[in-house]
DSSP file (Angstrom, degrees, kcal/mol; ACC not computed):
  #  RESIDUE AA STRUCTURE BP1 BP2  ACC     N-H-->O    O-->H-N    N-H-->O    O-->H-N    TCO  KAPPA ALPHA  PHI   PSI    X-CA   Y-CA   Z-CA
    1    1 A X              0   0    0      0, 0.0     2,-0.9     0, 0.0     6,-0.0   0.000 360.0 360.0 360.0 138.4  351.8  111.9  122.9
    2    2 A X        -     0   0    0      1,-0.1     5,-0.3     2,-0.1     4,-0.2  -0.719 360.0 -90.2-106.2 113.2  350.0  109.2  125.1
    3    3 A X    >   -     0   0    0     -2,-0.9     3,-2.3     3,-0.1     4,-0.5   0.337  34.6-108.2  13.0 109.0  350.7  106.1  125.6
    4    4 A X  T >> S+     0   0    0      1,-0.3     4,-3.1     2,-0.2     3,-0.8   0.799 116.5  50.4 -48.6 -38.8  349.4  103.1  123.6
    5    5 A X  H 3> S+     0   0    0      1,-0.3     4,-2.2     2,-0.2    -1,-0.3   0.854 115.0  37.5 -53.9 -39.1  347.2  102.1  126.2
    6    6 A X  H <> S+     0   0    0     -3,-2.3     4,-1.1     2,-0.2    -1,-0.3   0.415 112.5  56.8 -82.1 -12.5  345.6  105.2  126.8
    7    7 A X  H <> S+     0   0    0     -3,-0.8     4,-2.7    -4,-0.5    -2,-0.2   0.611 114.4  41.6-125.7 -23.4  345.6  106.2  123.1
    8    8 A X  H  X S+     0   0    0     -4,-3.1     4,-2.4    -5,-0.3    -2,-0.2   0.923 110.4  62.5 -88.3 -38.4  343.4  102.5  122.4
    9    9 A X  H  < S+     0   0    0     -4,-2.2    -2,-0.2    -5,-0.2     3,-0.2   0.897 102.3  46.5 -24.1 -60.3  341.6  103.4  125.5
   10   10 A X  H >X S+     0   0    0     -4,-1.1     4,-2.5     1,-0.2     3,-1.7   0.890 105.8  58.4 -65.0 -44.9  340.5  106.2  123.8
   11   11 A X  H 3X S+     0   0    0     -4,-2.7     4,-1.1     1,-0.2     3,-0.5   0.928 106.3  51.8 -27.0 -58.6  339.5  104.3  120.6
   12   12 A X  H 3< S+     0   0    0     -4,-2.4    -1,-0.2     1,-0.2    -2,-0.2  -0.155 104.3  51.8 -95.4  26.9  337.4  102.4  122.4
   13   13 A X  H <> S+     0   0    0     -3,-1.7     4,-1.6    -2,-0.2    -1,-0.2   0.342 111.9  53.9-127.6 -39.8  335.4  105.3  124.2
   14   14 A X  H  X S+     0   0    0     -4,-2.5     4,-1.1    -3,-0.5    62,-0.2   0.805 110.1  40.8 -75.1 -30.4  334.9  106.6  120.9
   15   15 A X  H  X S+     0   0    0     -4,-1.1     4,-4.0     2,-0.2    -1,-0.2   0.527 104.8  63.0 -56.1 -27.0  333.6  103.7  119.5
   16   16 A X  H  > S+     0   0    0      2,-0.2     4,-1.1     3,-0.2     5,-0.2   0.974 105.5  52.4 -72.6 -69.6  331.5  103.1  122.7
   17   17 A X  H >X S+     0   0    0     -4,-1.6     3,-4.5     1,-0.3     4,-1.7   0.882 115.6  44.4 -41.7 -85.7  329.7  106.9  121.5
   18   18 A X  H 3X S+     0   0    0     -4,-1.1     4,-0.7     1,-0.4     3,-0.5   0.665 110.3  45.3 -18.1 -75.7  329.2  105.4  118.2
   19   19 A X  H 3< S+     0   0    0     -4,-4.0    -1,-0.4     1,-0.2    -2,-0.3   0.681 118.5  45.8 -58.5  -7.3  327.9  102.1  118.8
   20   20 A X  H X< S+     0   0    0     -3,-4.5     3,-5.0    -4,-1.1     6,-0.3   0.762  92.4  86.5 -82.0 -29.5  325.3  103.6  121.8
   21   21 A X  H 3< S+     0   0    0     -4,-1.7    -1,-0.1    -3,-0.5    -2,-0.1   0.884  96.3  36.2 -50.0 -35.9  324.1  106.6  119.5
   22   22 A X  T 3< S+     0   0    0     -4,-0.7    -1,-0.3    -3,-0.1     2,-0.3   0.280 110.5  74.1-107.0  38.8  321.6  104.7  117.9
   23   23 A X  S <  S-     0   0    0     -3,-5.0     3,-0.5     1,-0.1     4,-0.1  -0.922  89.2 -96.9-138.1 167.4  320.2  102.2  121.0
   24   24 A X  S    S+     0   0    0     -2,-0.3     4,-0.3     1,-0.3    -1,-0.1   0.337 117.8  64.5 -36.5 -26.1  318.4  102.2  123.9
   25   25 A X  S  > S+     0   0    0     -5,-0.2     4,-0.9     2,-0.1    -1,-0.3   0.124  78.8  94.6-108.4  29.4  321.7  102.6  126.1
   26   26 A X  T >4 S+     0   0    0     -3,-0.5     3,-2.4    -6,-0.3     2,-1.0   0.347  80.1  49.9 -86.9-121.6  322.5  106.4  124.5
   27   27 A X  T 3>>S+     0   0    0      1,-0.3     4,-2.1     2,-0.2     5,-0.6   0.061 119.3  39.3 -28.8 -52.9  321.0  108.6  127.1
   28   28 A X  T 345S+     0   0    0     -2,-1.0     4,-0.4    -4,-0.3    -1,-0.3   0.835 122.3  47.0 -65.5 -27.2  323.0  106.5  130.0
   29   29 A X  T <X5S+     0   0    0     -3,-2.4     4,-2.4    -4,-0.9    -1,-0.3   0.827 113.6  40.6 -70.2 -43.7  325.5  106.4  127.9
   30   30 A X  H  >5S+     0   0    0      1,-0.2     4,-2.6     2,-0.2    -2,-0.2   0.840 116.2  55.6 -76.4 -13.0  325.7  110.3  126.6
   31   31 A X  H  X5S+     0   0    0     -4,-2.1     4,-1.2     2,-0.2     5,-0.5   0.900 107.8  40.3 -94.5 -54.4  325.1  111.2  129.9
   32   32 A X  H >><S+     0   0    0     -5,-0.6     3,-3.0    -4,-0.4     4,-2.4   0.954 121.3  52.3 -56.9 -70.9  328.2  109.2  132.0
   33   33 A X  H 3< S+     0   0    0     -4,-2.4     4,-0.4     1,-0.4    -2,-0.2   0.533 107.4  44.5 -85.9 -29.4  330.2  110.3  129.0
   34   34 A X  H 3X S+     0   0    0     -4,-2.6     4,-1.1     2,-0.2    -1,-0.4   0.605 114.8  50.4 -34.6 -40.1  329.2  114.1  129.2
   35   35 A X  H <X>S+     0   0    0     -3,-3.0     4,-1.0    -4,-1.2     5,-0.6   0.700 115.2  42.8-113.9 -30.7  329.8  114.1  133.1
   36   36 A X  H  <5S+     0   0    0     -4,-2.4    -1,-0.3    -5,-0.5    -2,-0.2   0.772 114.6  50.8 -97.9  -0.2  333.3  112.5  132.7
   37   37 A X  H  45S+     0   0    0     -4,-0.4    -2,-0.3    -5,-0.1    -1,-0.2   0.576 113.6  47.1 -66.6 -47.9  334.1  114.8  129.5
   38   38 A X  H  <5S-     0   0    0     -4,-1.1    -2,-0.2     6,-0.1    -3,-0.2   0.765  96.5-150.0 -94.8 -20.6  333.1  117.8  131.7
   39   39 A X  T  <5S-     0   0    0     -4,-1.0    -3,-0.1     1,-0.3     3,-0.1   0.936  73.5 -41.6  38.9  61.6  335.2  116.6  134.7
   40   40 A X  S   <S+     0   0    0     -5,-0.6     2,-0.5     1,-0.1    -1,-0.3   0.826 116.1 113.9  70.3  27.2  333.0  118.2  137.7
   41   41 A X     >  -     0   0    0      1,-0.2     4,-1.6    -6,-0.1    -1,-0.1  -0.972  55.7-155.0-105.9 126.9  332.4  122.0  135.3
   42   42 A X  H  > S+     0   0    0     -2,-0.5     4,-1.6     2,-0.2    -1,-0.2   0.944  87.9  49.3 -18.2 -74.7  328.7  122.2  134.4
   43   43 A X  H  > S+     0   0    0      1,-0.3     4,-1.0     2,-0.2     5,-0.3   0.741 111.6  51.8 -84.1 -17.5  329.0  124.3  131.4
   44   44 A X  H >> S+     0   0    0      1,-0.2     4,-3.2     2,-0.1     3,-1.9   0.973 112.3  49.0 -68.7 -44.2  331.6  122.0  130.1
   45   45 A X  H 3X S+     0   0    0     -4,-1.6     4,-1.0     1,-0.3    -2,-0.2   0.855 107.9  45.7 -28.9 -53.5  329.5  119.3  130.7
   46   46 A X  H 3< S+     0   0    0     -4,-1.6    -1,-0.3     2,-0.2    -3,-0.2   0.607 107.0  58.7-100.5   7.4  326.7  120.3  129.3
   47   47 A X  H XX S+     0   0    0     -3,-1.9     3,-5.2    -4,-1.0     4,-0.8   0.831 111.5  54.7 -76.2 -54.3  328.8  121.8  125.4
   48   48 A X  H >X S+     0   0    0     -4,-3.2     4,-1.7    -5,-0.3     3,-0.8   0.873 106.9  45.3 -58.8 -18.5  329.9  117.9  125.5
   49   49 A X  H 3X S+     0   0    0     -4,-1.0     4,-1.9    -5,-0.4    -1,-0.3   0.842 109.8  48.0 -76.3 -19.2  326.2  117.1  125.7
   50   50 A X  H <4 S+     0   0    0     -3,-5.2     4,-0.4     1,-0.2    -1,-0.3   0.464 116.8  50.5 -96.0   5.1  325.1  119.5  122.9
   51   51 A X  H << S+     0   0    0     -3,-0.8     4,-0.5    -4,-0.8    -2,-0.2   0.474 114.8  41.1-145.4 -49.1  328.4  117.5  120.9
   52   52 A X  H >X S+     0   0    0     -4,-1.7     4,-2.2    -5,-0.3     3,-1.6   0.943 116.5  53.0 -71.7 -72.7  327.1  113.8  121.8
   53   53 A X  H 3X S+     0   0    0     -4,-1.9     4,-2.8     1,-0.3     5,-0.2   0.875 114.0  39.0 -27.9 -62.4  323.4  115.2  120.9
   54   54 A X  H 3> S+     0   0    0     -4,-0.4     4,-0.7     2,-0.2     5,-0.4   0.843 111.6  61.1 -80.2 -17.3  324.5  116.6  117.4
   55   55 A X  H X> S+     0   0    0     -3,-1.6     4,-3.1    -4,-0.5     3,-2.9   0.908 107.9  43.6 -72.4 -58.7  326.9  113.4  116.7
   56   56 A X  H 3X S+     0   0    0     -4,-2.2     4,-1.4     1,-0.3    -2,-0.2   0.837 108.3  52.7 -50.3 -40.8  324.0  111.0  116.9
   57   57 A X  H 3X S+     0   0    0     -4,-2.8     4,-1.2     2,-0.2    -1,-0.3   0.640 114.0  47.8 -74.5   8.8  321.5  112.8  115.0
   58   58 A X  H <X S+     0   0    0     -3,-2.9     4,-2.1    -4,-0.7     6,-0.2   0.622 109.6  51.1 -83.2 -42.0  324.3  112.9  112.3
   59   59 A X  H  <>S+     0   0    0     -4,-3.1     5,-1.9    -5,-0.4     4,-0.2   0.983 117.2  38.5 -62.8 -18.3  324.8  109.5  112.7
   60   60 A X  H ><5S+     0   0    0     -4,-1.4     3,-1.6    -5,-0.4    -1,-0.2   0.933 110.7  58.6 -89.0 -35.7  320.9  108.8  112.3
   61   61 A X  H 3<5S+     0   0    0     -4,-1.2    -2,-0.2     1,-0.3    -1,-0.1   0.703 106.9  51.9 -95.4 -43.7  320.7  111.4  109.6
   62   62 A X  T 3<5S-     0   0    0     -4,-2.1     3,-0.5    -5,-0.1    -1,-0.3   0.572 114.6-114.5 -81.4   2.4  323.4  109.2  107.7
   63   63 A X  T < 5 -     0   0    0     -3,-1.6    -3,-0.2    -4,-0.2    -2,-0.2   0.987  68.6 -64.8  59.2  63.5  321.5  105.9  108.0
   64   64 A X  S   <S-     0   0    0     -5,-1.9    -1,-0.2    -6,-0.2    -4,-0.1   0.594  80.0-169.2  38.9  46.0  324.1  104.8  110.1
   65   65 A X     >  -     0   0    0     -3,-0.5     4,-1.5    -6,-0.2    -3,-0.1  -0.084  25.6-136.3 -41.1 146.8  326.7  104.9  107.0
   66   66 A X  H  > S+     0   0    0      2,-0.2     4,-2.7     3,-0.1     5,-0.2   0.799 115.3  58.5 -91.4 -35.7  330.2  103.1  107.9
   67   67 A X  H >4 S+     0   0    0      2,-0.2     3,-1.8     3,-0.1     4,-0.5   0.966 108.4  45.8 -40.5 -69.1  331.6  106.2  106.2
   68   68 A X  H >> S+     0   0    0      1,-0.3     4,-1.8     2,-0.2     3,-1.6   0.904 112.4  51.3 -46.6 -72.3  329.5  108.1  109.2
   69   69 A X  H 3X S+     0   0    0     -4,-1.5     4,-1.3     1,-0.2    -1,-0.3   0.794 107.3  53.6 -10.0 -54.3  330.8  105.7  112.0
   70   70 A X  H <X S+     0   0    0     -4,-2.7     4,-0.9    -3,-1.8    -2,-0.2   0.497 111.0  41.7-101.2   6.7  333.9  106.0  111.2
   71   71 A X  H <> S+     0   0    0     -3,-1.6     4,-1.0    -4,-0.5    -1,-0.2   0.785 111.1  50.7-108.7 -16.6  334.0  109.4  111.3
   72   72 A X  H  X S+     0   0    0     -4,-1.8     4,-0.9     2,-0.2    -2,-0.2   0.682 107.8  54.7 -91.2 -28.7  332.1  110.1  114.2
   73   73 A X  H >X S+     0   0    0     -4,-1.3     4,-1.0    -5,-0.2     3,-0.9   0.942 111.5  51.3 -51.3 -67.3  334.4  107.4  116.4
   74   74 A X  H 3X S+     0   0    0     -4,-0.9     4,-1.1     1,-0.2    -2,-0.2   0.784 106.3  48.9 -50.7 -19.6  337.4  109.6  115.0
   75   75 A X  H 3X S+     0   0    0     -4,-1.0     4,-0.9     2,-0.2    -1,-0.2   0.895 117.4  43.7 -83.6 -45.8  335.8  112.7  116.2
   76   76 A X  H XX S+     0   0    0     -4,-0.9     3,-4.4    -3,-0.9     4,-1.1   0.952 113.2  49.0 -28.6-105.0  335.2  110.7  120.0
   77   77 A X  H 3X S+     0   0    0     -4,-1.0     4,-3.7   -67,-0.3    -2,-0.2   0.441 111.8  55.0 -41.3 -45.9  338.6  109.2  120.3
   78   78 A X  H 3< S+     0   0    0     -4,-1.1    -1,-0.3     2,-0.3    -2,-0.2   0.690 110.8  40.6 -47.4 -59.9  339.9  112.8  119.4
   79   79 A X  H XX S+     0   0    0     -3,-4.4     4,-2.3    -4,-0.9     3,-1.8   0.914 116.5  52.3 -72.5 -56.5  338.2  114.5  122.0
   80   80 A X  H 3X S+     0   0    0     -4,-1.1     4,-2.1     1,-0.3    -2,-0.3   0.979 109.2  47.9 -47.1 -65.0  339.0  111.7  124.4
   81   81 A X  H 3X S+     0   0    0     -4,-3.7     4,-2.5     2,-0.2    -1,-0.3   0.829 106.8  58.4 -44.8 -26.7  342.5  111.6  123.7
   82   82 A X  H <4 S+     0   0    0     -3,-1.8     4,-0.4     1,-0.2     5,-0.2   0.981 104.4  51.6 -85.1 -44.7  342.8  115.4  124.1
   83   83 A X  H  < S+     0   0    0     -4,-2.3    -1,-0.2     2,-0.2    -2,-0.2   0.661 107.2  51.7 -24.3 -41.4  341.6  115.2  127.3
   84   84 A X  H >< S+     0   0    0     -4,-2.1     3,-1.5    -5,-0.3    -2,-0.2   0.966 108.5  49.7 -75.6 -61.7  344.0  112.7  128.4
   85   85 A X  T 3< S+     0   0    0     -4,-2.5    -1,-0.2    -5,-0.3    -2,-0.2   0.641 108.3  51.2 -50.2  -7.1  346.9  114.5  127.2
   86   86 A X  T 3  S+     0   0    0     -4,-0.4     2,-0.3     7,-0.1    -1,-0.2   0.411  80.3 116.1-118.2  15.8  346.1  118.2  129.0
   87   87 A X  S <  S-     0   0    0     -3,-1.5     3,-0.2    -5,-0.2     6,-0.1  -0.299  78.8-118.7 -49.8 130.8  345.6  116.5  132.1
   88   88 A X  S    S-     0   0    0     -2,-0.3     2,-0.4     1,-0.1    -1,-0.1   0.896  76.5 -14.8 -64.9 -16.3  348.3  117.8  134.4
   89   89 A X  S >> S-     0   0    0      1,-0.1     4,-2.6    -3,-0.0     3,-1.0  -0.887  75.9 -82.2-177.5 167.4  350.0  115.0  135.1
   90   90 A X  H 3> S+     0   0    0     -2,-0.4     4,-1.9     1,-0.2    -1,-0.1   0.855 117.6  52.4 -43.8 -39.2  350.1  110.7  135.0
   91   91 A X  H 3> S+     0   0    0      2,-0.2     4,-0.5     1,-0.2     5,-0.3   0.954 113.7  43.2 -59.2 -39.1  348.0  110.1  138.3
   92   92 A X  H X> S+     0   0    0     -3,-1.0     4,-4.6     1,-0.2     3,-1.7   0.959 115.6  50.7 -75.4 -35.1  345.3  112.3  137.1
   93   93 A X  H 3< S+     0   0    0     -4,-2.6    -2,-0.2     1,-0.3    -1,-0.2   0.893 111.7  46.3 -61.9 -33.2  345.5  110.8  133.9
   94   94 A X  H 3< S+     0   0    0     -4,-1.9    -1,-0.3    -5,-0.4    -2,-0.2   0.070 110.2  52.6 -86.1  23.7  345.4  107.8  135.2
   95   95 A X  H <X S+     0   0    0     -3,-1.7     4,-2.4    -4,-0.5    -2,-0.2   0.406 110.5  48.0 -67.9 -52.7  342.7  108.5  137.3
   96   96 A X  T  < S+     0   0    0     -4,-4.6    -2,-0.2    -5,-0.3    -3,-0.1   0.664 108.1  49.9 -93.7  13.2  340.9  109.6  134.9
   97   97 A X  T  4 S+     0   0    0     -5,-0.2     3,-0.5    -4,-0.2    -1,-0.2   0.769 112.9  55.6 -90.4 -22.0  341.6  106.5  132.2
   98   98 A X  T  > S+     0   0    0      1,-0.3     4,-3.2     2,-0.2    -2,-0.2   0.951 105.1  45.8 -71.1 -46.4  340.5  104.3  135.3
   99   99 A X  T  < S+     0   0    0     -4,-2.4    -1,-0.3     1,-0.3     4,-0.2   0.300 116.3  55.3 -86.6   5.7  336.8  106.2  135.9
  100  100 A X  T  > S+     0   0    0     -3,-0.5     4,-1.1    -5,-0.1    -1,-0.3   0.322 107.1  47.5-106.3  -9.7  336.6  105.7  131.7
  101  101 A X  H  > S+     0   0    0      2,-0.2     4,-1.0     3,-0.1    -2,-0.2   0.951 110.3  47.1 -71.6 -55.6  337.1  102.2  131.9
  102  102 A X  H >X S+     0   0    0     -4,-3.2     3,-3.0     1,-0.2     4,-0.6   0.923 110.8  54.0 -28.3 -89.8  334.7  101.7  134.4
  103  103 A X  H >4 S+     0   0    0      1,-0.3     3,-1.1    -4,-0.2     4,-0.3   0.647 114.2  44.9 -16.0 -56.9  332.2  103.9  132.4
  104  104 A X  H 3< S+     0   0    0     -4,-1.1    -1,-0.3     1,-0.2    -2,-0.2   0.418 110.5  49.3 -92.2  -1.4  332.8  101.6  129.4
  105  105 A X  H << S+     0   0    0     -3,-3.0    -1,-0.2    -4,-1.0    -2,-0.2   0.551 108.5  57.4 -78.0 -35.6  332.6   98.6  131.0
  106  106 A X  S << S+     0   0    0     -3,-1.1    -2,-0.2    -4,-0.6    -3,-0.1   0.404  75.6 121.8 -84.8 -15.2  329.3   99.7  132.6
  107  107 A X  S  > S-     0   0    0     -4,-0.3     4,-1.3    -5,-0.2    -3,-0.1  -0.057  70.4-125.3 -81.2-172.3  327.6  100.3  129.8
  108  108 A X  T  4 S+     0   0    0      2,-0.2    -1,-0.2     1,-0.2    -4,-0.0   0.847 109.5  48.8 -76.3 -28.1  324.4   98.5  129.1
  109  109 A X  T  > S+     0   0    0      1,-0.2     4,-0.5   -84,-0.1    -1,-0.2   0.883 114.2  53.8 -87.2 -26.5  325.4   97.0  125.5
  110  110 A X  T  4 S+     0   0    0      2,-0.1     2,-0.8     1,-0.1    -2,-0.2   0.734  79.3 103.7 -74.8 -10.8  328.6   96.0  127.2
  111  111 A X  T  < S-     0   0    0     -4,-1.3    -1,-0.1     1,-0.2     3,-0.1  -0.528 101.8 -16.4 -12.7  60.7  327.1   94.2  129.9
  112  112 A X  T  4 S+     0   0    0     -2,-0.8     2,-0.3     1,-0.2    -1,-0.2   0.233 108.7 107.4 109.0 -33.7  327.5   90.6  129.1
  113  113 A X     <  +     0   0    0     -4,-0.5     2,-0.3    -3,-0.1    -1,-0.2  -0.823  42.4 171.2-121.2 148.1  328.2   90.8  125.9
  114  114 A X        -     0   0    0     -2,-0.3     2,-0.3     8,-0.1     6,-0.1  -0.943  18.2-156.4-172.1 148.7  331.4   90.3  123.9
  115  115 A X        -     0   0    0     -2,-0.3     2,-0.2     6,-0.1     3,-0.1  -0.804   1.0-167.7-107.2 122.6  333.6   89.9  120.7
  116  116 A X    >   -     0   0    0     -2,-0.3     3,-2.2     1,-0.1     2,-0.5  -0.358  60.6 -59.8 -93.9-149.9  336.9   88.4  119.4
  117  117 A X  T 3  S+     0   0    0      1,-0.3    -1,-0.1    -2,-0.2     3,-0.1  -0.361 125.7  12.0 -77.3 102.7  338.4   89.2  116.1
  118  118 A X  T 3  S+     0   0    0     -2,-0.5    -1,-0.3     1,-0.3     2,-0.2   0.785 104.4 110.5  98.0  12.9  335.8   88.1  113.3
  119  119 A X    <   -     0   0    0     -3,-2.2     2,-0.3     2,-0.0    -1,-0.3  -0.754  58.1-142.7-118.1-179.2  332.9   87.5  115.5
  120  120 A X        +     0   0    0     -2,-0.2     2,-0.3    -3,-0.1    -6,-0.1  -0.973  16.5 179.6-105.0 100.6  329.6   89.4  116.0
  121  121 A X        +     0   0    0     -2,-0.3     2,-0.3    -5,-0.1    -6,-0.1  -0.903   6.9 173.1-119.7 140.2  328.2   89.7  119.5
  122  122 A X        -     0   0    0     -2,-0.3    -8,-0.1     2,-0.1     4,-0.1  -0.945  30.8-152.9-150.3 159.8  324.7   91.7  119.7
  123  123 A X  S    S+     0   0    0     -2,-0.3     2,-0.2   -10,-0.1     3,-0.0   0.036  88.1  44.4-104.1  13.4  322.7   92.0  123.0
  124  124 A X  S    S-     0   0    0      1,-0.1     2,-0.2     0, 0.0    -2,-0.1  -0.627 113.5 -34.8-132.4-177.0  319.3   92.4  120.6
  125  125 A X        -     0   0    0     -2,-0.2     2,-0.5     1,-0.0    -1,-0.1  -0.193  47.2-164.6 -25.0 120.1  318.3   90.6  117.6
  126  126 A X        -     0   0    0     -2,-0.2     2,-0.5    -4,-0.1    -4,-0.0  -0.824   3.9-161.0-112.4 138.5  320.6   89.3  115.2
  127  127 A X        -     0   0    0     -2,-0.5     2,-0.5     2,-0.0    -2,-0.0  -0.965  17.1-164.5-129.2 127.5  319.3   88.1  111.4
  128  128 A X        -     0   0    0     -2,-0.5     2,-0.3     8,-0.1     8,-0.1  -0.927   6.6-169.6-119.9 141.7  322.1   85.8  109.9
  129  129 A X        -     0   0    0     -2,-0.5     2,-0.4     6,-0.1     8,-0.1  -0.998  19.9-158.5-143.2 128.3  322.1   85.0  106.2
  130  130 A X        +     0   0    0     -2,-0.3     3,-0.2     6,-0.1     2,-0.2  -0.959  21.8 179.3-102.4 116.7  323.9   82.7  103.9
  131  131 A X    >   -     0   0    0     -2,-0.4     3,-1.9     1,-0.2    -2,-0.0  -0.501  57.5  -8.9-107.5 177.0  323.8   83.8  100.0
  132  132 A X  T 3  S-     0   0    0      1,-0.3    -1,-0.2    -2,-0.2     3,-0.1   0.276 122.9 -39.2 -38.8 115.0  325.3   82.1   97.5
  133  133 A X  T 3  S+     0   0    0      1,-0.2    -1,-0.3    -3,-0.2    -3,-0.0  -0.031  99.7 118.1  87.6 -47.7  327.4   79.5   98.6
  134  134 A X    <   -     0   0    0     -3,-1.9     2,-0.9     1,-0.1    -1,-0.2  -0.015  62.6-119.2 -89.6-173.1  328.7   80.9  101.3
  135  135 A X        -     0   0    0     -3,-0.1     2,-0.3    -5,-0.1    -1,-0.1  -0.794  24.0-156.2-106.4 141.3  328.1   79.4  105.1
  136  136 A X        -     0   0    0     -2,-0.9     2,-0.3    -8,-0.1    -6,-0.1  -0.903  12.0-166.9 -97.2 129.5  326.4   81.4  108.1
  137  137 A X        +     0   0    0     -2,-0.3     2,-0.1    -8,-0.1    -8,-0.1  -0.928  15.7 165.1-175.3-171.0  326.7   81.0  111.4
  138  138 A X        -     0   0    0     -2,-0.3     2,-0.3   -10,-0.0    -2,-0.0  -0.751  27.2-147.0-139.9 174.1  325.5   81.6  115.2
  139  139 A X        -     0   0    0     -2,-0.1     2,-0.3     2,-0.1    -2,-0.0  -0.858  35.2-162.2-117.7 150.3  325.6   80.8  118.6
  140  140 A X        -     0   0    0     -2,-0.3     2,-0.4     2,-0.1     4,-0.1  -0.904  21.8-177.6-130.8 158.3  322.1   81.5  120.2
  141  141 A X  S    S+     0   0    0     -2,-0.3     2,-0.3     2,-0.2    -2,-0.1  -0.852  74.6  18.5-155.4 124.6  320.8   81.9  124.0
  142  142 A X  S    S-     0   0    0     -2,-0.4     2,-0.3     2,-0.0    -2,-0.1  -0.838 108.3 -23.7 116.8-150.1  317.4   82.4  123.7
  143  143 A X        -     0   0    0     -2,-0.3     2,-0.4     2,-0.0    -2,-0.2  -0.729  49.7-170.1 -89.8 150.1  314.7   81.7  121.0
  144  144 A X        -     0   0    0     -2,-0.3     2,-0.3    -4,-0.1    -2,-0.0  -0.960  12.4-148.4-140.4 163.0  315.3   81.4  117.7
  145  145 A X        -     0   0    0     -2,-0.4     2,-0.4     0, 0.0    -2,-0.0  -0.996  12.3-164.9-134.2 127.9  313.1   81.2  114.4
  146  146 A X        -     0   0    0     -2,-0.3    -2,-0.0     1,-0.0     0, 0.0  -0.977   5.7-154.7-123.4 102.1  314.2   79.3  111.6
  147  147 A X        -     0   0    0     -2,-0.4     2,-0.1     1,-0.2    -1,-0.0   0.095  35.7 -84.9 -98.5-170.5  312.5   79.8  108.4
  148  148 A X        -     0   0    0      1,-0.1     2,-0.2     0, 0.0    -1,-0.2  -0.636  59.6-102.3 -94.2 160.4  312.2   77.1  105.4
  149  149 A X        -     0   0    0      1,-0.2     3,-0.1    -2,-0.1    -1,-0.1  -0.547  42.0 -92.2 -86.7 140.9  315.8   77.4  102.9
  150  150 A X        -     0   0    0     -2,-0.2    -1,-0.2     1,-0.1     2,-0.0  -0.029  44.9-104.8 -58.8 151.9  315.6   79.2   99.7
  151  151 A X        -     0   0    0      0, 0.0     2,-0.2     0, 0.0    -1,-0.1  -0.507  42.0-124.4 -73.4 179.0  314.8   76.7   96.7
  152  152 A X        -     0   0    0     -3,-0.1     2,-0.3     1,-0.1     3,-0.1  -0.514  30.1 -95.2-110.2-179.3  318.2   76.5   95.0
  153  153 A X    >   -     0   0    0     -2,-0.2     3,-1.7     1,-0.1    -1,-0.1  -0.711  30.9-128.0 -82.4 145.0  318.2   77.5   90.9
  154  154 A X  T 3  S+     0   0    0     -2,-0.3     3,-0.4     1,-0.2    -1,-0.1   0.970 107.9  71.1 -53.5 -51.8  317.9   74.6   89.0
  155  155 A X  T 3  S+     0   0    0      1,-0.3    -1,-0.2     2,-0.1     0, 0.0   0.480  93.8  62.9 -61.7   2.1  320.8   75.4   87.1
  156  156 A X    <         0   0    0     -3,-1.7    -1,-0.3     0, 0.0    -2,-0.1  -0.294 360.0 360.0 -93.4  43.1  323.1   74.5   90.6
  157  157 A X              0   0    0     -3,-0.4    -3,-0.1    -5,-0.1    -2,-0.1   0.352 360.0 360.0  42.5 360.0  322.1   71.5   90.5
């Protein structure tokens, strides 16, 4: 059994897959993640690539489904965790949780950008929408475009 740390680490490697599969930062992504999955063997290396390859087109094949996300994170974390536990012992394991921090630290959508509990952080284009009643709202760096407010139904007053 591993360690909480190591066992949220791995959450958050799995998630990492997820959120990259459908951007601009998968290839750098599948590819770091591949190389530290394969731990210096080629042909392991390169099943985890054909394993990253067939989770994203399921995750595009699902229209990026939360169902599909969430299953494809568990499947990540899985793998990630199993790795950490048949390591032979706590220095390599914690060798090798250090060179996955890095890695996840490095990536390009993590770069800069970042979320507490209840926020949204996106390194792209964001569209924020208030529907009835309720309030929206953003912090921006950059440009923004602000379009005219819906007319309201008469019957709100």
């Amino acid at each position: 059994m591993l360690a909480e740390s190591m066992a949220a680490l791995a959450a958050a490697g799995g998630a990492a897959v997820v959120q990259a599969a459908t951007t601009d930062a998968w290839t750098e992504l599948r590819d770091r993640v591949a190389r530290w999955l394969g731990r210096g063997d080629g042909e392991r290396e390169r099943v985890q690539l054909e394993r990253l390859d067939r989770s994203a087109a399921e995750l595009v094949a699902a229209g990026g489904s939360e169902q599909e996300q969430a299953l494809q994170a568990r499947v990540w974390r899985t793998r990630i965790e199993d790795l950490l536990e048949g390591l032979d012992d706590d220095v390599e394991r914690e060798r090798a949780a250090t060179e996955l921090r890095a890695l996840l630290e490095d990536t390009p959508d993590a770069r800069g950008v970042s979320a507490g509990t209840g926020a949204v952080a996106a390194g792209r284009d964001v569209s924020v929408k208030a529907e009835g009643g309720s309030i929206a709202a953003a912090v921006l760096h950059g440009g923004a475009h602000i379009g005219p407010p819906p007319v309201p139904d008469p019957s709100q007053g």
